[in-house]
N, C-alpha and C positions, 0 to 999 in steps of 0.2 A: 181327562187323561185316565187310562186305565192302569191298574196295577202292575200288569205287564209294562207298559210303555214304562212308565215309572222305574221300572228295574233295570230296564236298560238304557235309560240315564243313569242311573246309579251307576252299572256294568261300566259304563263309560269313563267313569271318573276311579276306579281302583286301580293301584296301581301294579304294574305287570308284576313283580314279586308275591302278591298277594293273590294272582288270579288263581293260581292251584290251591290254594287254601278252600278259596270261594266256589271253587267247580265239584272239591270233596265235599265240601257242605252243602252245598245243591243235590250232590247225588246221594248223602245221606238223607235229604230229606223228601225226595221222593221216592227212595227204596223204605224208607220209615213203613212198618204196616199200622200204625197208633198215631194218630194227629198229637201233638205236643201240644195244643194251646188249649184243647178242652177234651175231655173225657167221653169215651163211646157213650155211656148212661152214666145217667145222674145218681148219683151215690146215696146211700140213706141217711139216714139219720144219725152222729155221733155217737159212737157209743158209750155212756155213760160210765166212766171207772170208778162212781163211789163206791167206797166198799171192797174193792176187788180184794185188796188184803187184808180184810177180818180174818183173825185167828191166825196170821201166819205171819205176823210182828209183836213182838214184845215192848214196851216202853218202863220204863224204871219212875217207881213212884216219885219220887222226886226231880222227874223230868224239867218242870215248870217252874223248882224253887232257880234262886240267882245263884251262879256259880262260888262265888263268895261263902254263901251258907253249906253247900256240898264242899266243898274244902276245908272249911270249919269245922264242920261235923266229923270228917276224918282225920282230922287233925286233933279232935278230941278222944277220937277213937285209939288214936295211936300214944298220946299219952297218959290215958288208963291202962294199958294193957303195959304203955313202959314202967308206970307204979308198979304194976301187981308184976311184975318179970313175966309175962304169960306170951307168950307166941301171936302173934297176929294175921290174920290172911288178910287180904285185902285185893276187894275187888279192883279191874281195870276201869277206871274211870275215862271215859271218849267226851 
């Protein structure tokens, strides 16, 4: 049985609501000028992203410690500064 005949058994069993659906998608896909299921030429080779962003991210030394000890740490931060009466800035922590 060939692909055709195939389709029109399939054709045969849709039901009439659904046939204008099916006759749109027929005719998009013979107006298509790109086959969908595989590509004109074979594509090269992935392009490697290591690296793409060297030098245009920053990380904060303490990236790696456990959240825990960075809370800590500002938390002692904040109660030195409330000993000495002195003002505090303090960075956004994400």
């Amino acid at each position: 049985m060939t692909l055709r005949e195939e389709a029109m058994i399939a054709l045969e069993s849709v039901p009439d609501f659904k046939l204008s659906e099916l006759i749109h998608y027929m005719r998009f896909l013979s107006e298509c000028p790109v086959s969908l299921g595989q590509p004109d030429k074979p594509r090269g080779r992935p392009r490697d992203l290591y690296g793409i962003l060297k030098d245009k991210i920053w990380v904060a030394d303490d990236f790696d410690e456990p959240m825990e000890l960075v809370f800590a740490s500002e938390l002692q931060k904040l109660r030195e500064a409330a000993e000495h009466n002195k003002p505090v800035t303090q960075e956004a922590v994400i």
